[in-house]
VEXBA-578376 format. One line per 4 residues: number of its first residue (from 1); for each residue x, y, z of N, C-alpha, C. Coordinates in nm, 3 decimals, m for minus. Each point is the difference from the previous one (the first is absolute). Last residue first. Example, Ala and Ser with C-alpha at 12.3 -4.5 7.8 and 13.67 -1.06 7.14 Angstrom:
2
2 = 1.285:m0.225:0.708:0.082:0.119:0.006:m0.077:0.109:0.073; 0.029:m0.572:m0.007:m0.089:0.119:0.000:0.090:0.120:0.000
END
This chain:
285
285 = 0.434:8.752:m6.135:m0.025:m0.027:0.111:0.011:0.108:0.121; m0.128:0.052:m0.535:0.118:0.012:0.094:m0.089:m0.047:0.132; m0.164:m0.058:m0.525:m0.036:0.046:0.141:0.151:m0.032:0.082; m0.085:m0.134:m0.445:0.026:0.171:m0.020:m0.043:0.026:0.139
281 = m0.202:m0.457:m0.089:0.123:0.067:m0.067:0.009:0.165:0.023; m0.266:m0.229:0.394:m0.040:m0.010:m0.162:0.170:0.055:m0.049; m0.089:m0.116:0.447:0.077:m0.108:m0.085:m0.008:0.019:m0.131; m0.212:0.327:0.349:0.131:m0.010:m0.009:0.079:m0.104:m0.111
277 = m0.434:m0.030:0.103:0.037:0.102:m0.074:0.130:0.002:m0.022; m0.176:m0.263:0.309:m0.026:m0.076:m0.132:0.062:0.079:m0.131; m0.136:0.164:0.480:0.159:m0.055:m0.022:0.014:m0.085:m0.133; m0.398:0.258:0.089:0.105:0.098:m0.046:0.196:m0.097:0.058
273 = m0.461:m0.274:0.032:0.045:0.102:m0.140:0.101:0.070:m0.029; m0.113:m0.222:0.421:0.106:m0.046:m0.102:m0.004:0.020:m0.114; m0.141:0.263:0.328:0.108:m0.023:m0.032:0.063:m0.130:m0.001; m0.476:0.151:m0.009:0.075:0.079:m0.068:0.152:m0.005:m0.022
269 = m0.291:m0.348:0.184:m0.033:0.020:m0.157:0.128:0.132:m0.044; m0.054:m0.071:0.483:0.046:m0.114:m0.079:0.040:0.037:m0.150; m0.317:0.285:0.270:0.156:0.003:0.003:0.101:m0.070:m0.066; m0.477:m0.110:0.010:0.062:0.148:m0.097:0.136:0.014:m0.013
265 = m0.150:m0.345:0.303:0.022:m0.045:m0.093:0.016:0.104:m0.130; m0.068:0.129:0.440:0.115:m0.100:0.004:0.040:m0.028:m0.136; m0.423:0.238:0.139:0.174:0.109:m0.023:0.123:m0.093:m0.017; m0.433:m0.192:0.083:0.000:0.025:m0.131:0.145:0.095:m0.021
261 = m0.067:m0.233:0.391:0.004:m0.079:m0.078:m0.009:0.076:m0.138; m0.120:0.248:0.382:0.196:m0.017:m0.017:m0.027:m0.098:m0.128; m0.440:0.106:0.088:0.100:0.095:m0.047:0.143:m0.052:m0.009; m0.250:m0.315:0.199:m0.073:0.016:m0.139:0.119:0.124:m0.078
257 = 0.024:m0.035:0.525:0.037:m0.114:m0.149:0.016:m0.024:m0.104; m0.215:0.341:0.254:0.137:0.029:m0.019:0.045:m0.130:m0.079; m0.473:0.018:0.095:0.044:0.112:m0.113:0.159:m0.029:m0.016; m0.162:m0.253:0.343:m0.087:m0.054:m0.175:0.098:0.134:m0.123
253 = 0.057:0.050:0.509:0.108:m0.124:m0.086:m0.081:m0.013:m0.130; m0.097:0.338:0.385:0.006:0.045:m0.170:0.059:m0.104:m0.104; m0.257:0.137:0.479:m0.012:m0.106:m0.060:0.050:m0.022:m0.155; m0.109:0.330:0.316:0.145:m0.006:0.028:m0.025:m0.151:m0.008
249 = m0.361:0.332:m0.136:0.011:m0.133:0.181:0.079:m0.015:0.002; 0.025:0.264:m0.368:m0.038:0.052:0.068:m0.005:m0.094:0.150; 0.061:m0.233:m0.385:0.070:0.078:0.017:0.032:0.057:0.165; m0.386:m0.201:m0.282:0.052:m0.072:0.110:0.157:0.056:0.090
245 = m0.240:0.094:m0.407:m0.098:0.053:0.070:0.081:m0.065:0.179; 0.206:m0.118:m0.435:0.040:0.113:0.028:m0.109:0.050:0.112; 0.040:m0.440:m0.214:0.029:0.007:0.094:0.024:0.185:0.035; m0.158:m0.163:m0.426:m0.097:m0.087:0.104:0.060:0.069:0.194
241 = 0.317:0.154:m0.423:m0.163:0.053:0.026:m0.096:m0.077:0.152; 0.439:m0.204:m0.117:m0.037:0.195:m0.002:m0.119:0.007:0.052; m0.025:m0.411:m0.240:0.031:m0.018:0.124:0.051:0.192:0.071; m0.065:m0.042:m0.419:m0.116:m0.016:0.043:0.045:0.001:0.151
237 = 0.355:0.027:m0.276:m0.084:0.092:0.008:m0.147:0.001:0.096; 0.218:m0.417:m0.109:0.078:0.102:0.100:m0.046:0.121:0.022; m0.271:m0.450:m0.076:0.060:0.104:m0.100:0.084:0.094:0.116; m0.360:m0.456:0.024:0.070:0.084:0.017:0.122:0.053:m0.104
233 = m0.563:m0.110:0.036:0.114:m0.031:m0.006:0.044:0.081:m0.004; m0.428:0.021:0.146:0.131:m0.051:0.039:0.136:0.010:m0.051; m0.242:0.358:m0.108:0.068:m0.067:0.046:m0.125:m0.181:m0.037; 0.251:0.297:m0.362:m0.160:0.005:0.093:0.047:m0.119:0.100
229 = 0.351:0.271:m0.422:m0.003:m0.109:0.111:m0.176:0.005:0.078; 0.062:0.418:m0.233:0.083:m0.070:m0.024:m0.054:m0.109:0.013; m0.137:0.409:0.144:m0.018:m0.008:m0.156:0.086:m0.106:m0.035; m0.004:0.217:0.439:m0.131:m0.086:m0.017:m0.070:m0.014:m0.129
225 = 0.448:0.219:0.180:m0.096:0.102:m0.002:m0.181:m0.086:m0.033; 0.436:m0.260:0.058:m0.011:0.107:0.120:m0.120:0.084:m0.016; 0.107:m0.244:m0.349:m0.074:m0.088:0.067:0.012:0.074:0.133; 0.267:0.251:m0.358:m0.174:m0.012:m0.009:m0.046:m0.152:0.112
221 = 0.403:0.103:0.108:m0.069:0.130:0.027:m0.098:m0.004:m0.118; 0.284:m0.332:m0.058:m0.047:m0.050:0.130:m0.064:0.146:0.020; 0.155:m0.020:m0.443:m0.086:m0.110:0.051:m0.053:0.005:0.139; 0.366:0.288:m0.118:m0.146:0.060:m0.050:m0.102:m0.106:0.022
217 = 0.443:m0.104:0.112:m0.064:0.130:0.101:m0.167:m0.024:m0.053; 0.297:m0.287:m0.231:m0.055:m0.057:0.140:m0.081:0.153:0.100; 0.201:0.113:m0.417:m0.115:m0.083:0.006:m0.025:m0.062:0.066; 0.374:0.154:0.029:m0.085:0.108:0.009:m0.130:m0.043:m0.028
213 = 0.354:m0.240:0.001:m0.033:m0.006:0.129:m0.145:0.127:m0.032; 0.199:m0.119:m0.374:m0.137:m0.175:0.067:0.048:0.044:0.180; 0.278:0.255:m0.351:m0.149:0.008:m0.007:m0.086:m0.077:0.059; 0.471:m0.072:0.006:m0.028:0.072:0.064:m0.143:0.083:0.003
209 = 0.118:m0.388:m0.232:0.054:m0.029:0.120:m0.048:0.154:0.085; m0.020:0.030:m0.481:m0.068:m0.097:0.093:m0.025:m0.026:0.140; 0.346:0.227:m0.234:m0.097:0.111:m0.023:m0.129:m0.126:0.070; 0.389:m0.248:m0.056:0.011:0.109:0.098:m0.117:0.070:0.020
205 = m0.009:m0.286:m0.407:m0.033:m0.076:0.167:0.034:0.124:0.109; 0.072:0.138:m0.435:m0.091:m0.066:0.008:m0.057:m0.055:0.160; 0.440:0.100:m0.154:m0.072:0.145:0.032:m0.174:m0.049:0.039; 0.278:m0.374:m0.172:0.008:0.040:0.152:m0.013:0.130:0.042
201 = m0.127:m0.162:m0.457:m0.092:m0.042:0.121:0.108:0.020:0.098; 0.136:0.151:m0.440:m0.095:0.066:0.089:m0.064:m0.057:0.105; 0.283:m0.248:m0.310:0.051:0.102:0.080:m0.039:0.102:0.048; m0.242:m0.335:m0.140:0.112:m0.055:0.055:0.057:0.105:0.066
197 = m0.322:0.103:m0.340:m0.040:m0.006:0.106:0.087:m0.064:0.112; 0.102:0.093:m0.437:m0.026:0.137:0.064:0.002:m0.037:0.109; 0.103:m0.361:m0.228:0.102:0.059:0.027:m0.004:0.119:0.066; m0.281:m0.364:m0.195:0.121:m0.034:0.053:0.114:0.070:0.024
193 = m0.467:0.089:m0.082:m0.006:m0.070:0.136:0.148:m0.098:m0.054; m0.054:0.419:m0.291:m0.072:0.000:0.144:0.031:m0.062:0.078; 0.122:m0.099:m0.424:0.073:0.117:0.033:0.001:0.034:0.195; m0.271:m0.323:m0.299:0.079:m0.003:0.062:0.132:0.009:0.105
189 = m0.456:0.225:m0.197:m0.003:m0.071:0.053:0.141:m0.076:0.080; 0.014:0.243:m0.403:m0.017:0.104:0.106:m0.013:m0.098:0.159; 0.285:m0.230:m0.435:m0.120:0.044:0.077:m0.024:0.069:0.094; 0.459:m0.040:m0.299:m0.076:m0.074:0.085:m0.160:0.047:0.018
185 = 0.389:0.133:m0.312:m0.174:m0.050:m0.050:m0.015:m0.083:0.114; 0.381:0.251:m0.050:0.022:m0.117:m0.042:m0.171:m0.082:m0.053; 0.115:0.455:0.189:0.056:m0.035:m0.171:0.023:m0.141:m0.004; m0.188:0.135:0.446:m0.083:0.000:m0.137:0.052:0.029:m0.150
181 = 0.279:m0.099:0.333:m0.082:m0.149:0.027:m0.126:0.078:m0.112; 0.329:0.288:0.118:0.015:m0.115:m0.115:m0.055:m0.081:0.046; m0.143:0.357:0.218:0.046:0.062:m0.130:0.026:m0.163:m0.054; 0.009:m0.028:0.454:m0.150:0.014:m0.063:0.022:0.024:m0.153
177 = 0.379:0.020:0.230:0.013:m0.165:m0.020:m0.180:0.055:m0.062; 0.204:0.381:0.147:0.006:m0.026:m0.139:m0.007:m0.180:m0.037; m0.266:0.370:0.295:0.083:m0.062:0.058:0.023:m0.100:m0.170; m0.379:0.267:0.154:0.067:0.061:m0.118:0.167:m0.046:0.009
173 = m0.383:m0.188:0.278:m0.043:m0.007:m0.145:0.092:0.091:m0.086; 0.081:0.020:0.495:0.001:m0.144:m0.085:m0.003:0.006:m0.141; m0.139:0.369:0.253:0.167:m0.015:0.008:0.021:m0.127:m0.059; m0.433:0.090:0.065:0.012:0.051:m0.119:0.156:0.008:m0.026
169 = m0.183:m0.270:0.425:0.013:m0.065:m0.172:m0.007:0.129:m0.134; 0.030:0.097:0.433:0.107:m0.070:0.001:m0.055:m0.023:m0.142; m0.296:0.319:0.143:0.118:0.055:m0.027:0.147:m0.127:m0.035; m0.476:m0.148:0.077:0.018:0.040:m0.102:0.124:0.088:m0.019
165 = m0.077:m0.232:0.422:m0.020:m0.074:m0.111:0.046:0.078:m0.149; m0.151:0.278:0.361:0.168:m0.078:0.029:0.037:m0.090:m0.118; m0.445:0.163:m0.040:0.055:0.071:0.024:0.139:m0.007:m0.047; m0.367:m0.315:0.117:0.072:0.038:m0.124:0.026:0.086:m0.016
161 = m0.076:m0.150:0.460:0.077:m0.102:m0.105:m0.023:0.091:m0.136; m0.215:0.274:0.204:0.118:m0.051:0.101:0.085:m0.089:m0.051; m0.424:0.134:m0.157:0.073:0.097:m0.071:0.119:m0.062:0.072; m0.330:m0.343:0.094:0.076:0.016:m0.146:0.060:0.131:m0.028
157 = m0.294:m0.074:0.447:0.108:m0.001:m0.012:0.096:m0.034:m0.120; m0.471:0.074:0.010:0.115:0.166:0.073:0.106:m0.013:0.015; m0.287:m0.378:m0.146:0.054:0.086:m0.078:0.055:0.133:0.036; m0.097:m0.349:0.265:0.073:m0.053:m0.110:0.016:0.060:m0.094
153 = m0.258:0.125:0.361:0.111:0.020:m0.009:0.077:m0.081:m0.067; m0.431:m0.061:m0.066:0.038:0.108:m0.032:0.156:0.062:0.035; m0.162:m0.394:0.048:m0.001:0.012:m0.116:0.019:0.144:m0.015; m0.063:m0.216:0.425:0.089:m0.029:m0.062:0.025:0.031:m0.182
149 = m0.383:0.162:0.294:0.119:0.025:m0.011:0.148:m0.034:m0.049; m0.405:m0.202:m0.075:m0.001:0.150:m0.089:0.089:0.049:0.112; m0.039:m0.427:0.163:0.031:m0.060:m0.159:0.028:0.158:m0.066; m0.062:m0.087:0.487:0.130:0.000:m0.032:m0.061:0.066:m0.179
145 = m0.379:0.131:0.359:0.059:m0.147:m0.049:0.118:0.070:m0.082; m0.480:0.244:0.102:0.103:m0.037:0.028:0.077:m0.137:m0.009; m0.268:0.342:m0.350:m0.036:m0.077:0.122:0.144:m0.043:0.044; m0.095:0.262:m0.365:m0.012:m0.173:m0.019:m0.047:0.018:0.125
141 = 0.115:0.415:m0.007:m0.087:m0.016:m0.105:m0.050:m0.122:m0.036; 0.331:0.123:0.393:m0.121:0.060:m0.024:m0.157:0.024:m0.063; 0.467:m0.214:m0.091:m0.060:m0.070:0.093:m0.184:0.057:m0.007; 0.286:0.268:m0.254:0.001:m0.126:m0.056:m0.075:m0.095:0.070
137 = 0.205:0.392:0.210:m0.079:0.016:m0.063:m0.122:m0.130:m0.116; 0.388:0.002:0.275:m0.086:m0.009:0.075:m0.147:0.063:m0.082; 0.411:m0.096:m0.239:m0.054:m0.127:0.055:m0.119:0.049:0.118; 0.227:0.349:m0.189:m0.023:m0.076:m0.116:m0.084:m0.164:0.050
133 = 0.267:0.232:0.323:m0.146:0.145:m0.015:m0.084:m0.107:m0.121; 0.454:m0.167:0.093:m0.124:0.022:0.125:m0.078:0.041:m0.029; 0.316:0.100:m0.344:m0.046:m0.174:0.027:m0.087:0.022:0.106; 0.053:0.462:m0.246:0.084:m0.032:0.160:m0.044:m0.205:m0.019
129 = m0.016:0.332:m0.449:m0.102:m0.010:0.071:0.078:m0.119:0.111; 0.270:0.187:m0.346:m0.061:0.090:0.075:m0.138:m0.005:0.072; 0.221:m0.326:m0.296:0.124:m0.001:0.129:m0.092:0.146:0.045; m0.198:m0.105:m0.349:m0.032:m0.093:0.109:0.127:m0.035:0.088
125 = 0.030:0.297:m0.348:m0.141:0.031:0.031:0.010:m0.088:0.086; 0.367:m0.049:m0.204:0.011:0.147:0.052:m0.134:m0.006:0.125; 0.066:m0.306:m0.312:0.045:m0.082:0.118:m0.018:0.163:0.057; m0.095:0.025:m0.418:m0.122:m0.044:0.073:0.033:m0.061:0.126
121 = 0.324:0.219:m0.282:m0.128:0.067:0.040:m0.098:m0.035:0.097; 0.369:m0.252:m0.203:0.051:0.064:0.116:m0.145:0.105:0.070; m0.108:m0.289:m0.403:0.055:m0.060:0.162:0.018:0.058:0.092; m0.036:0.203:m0.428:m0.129:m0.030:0.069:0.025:m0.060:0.141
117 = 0.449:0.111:m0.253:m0.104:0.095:0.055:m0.101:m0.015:0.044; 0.168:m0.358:m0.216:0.080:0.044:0.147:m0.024:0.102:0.033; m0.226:m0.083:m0.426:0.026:m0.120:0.109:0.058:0.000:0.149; 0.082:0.303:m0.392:m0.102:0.011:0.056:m0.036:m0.063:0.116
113 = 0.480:m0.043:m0.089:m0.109:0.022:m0.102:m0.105:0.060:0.108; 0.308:m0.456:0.077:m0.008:0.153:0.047:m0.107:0.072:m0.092; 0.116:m0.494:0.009:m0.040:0.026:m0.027:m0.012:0.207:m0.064; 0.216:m0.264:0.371:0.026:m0.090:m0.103:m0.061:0.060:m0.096
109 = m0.130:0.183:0.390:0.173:0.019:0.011:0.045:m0.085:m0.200; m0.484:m0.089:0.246:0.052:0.119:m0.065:0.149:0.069:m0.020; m0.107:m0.447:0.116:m0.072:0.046:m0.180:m0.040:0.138:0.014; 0.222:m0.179:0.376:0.095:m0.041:m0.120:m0.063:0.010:m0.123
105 = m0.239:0.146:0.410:0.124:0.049:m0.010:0.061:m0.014:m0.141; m0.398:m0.226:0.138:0.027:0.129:m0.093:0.068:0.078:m0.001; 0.051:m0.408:0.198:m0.053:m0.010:m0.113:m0.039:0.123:m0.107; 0.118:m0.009:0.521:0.096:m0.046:m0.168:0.002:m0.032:m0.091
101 = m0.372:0.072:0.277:0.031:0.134:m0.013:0.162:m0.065:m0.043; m0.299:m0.261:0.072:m0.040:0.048:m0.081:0.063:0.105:m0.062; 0.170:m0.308:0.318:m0.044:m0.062:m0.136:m0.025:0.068:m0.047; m0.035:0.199:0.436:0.178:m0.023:m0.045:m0.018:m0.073:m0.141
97 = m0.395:0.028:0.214:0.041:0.112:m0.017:0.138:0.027:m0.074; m0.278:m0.396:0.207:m0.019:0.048:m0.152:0.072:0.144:m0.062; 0.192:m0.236:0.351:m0.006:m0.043:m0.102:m0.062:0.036:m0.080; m0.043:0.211:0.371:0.159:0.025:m0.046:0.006:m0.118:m0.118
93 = m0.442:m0.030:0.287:0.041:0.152:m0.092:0.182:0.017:m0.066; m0.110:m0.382:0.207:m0.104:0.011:m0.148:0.028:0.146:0.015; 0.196:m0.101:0.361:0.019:m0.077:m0.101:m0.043:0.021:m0.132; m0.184:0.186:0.396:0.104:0.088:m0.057:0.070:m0.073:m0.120
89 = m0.333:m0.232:0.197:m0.029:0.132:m0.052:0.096:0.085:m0.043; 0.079:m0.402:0.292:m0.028:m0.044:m0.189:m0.046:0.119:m0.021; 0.141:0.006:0.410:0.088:0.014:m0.069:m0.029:m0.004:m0.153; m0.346:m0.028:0.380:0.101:0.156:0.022:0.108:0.008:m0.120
85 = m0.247:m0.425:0.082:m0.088:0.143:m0.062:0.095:0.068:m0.004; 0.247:m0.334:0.167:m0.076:m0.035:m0.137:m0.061:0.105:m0.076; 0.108:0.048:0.487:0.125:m0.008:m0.059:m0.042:0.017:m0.182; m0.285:m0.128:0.431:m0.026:0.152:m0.144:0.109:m0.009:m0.071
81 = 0.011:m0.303:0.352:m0.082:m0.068:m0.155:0.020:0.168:m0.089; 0.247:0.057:0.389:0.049:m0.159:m0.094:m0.097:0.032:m0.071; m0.115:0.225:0.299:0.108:0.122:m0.037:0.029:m0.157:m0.100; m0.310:m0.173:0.298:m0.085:0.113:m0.120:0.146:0.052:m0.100
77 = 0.131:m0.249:0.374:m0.063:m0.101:m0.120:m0.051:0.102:m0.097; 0.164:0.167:0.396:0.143:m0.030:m0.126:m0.090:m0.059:m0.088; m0.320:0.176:0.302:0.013:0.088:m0.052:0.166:m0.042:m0.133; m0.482:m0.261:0.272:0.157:0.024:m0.050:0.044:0.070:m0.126
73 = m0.461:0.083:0.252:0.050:m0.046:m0.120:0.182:m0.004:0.013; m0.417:0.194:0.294:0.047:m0.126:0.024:0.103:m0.066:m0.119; m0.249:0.426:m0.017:m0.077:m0.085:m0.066:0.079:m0.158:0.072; 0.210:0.414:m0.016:m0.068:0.059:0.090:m0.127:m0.152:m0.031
69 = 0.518:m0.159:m0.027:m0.098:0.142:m0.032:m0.150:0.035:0.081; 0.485:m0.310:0.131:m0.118:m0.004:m0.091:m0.045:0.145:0.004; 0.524:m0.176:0.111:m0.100:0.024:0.016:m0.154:m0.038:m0.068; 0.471:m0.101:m0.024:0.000:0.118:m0.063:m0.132:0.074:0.075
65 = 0.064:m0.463:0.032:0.141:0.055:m0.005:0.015:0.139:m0.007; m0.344:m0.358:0.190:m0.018:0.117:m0.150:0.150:0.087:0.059; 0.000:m0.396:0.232:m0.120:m0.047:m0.077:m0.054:0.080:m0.105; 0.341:0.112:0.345:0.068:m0.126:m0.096:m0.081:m0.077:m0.085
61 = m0.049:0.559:0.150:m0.007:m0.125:0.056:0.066:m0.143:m0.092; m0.183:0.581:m0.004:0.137:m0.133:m0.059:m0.032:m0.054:0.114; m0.451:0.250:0.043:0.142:0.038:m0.014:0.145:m0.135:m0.038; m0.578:0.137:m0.110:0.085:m0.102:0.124:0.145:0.076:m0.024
57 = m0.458:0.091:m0.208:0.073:0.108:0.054:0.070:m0.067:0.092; m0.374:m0.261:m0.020:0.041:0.099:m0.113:0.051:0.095:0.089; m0.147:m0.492:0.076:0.132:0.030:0.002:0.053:0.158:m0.076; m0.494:m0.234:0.047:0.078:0.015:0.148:0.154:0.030:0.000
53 = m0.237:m0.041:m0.428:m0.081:0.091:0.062:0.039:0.057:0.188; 0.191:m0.221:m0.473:m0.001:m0.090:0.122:m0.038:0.158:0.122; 0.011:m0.216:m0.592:0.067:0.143:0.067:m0.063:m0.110:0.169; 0.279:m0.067:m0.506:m0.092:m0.036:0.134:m0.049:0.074:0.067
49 = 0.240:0.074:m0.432:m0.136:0.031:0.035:m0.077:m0.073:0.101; 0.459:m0.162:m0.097:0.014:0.179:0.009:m0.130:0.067:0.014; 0.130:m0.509:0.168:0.003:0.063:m0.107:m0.024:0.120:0.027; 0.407:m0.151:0.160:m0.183:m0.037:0.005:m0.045:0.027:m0.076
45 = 0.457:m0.005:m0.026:m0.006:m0.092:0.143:m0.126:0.004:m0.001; 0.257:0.066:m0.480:m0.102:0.106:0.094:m0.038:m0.086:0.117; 0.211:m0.155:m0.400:0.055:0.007:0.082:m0.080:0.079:0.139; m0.201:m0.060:m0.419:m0.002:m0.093:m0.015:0.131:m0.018:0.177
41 = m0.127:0.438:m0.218:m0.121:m0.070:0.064:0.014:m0.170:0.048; 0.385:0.265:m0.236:m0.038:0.000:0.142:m0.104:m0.006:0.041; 0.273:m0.129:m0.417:m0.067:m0.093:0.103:m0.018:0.049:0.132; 0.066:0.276:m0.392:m0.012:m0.138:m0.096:m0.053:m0.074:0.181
37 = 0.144:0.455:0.104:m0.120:m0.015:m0.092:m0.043:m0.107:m0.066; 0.371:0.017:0.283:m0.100:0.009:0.061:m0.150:0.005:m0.102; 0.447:m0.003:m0.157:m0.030:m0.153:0.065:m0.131:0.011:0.064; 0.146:0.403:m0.153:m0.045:m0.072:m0.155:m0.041:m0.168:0.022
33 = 0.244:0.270:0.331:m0.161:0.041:m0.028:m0.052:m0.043:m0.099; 0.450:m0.084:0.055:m0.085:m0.061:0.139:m0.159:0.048:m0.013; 0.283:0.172:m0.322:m0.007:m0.142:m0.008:m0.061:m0.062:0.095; 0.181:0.450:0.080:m0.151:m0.021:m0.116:m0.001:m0.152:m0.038
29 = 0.319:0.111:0.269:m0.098:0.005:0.088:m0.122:m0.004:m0.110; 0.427:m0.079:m0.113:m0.062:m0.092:0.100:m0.120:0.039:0.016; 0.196:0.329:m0.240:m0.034:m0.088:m0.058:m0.086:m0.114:0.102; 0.223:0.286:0.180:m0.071:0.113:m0.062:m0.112:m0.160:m0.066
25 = 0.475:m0.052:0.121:m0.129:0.012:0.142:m0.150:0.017:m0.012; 0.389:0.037:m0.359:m0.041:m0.097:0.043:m0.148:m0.042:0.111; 0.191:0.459:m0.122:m0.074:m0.078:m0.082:m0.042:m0.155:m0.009; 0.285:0.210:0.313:m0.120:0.091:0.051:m0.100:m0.109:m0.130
21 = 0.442:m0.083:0.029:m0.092:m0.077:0.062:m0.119:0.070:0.014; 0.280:0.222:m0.276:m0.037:m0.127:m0.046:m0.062:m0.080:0.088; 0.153:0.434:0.128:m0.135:m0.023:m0.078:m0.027:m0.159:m0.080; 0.383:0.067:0.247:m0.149:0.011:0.163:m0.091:0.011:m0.142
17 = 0.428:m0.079:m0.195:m0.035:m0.071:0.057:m0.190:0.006:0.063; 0.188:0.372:m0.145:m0.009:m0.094:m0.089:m0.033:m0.114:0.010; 0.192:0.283:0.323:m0.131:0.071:m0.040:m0.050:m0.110:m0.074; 0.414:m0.102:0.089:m0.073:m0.002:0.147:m0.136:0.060:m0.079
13 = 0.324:0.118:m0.313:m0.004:m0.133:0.041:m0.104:m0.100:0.059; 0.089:0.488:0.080:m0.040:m0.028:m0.154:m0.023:m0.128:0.043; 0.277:0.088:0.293:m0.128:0.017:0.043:m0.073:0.002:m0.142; 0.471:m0.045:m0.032:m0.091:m0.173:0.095:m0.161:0.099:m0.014
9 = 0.355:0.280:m0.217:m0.061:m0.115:m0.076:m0.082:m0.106:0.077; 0.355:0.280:0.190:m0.155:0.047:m0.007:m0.068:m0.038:m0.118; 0.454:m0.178:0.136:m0.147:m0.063:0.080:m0.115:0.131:0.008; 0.458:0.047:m0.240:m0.102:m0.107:m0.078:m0.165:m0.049:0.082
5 = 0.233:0.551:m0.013:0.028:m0.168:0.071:m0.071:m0.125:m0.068; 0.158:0.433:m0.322:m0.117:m0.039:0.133:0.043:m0.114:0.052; 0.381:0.315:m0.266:m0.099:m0.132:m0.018:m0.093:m0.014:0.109; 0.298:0.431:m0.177:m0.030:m0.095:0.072:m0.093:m0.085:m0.023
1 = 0.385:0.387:m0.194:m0.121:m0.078:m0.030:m0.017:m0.109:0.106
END
C-alpha cells in the first residue's frame, strides 16, 4: 500500500487560492462601476454632451484621454456618465425580477398542490418566449425608451430566479426544524422572513449576480438596435451603435470602448457569481 506525496495537494491549493482572487478581483471591479454609476457624471473631465465640431474624431491625447467621437464628444467622459444608464436598467430588472420571482418560489414550494403546478406552468410559458425578442417587441408597440423594455424583461427573466429558487426552498420546506416551528404555531409569515429567506438569500444573490450581466447584454443591444437610451444621451449600447458607421474609416474607438466596457463588466458580474457560488453550503471548492 502506498501513500501519495503530500506536495500534490499544493496545486489544488494554488487553484483555490487563484479562484479566490479571481473572485475578489471580480468584485473590485463591479464596485468600481457601481462608483462610476453613483458619481461618474459628476467625475467625468467634460462634460459628456459637449460636442466641439473642430475636434471630431481626435485621437488619445492628455486633453481626451481616450479620444472623441464622431460629434467632437469626449469619449472617457461619455463611457463615465452612461455608467448610470447602462447599469440602473439591468438593476431594476434583477430587482424586480429576483423579488418577484422568490416570492413565488416560496409560495409555490410552501404551498405545493395546484398552486405549484400553475406557477411552474405559467413560468413554462414565458421562459419560452427568448427576453430580447419580448422587449423588442414591447418597444415596438410603446415606443422607444428603457421603461417597456425594462418591464418586460423583468418578466422573461422570473422563470430564471424562480426556477433555482423554487427547487432550494422545496428542499427547505420539508427540512424538519420547518415541521416544528409549525407544531409549535409559529406563523407562515414568520417562518418565511426568519428563516426561509435567510437561508435562501445567498442562492439568492448568486443567481443575481450572475443574471444582471445578462441583462447588461439585453439592455445595451435594445439601445444598440434604437429601442433604448435616445441619443444624446449616453449609454453603452448606444454608444455601439452611434459609432459603428465609423468602423469601416478605421475609426472604431467609440464602438470598441463602449464594447470592451460592456464585456468587462458582464465578465465581472459573472465571476463573481459563479465565485460566490462556490461559498454556498454543499458547494466544494
Amino acid at each position: 500500500m502506498t501513500t501519495a506525496p503530500l506536495h500534490r495537494t499544493a496545486p489544488k491549493g494554488r487553484a483555490v487560492r487563484s479562484r479566490d482572487w479571481l473572485t475578489l478581483g471580480s468584485g473590485c471591479v463591479v464596485a468600481l462601476f457601481v462608483l462610476l454609476a453613483v458619481f461618474g457624471p459628476l467625475l467625468a473631465p467634460h462634460d459628456p454632451n459637449a460636442v466641439d465640431p473642430m475636434n471630431v474624431h481626435a485621437g488619445p491625447s492628455a486633453t481626451h484621454l481616450l479620444g472623441t467621437d464622431d460629434t467632437g464628444r469626449d469619449l472617457l467622459s461619455r463611457l463615465m456618465a452612461a455608467a448610470r444608464a447602462s447599469l440602473a436598467a439591468p438593476a431594476v430588472i434583477i430587482a424586480v425580477s429576483t423579488t418577484l420571482g422568490t416570492l413565488l418560489a416560496l409560495t409555490a414550494a410552501w404551498y405545493g398542490g395546484w398552486l405549484d403546478r400553475f406557477v411552474s406552468g405559467a413560468l413554462d410559458i414565458v421562459f419560452g418566449f427568448p427576453g430580447l425578442i419580448m422587449a423588442v417587441l414591447v418597444a415596438a408597440v410603446f415606443g422607444a425608451g428603457l421603461a417597456a423594455p425594462v418591464i418586460a424583461l423583468s418578466v422573461a427573466y422570473l422563470p430564471l430566479i424562480t426556477r433555482v429558487v423554487r427547487s432550494a426552498a422545496l428542499k427547505e420546506r420539508h427540512l424538519p426544524y420547518v415541521s416544528a416551528l409549525q407544531l409549535l404555531g409559529a406563523p407562515t409569515a414568520r417562518i418565511w422572513l426568519r428563516h426561509l429567506l435567510p437561508n435562501l438569500l445567498p442562492l439568492v444573490l448568486v443567481q443575481a449576480a450572475i443574471g444582471f450581466g445578462y441583462a447588461l447584454l439585453d439592455v445595451a443591444a435594445i439601445s444598440f438596435l434604437g429601442l433604448g437610451s435616445r441619443p444624446p444621451d449616453p449609454e453603452w449600447g448606444l454608444m455601439v451603435a452611434n459609432g459603428a458607421p465609423s468602423i469601416l474609416a478605421g475609426r472604431p474607438q467609440q464602438s470598441l470602448f463602449a464594447g470592451v466596457t460592456i464585456l468587462v463588466v458582464v465578465i465581472a458580474f459573472n465571476l463573481l457569481g459563479t465565485g460566490l457560488s462556490r461559498r454556498l453550503p454543499g458547494e466544494r471548492a
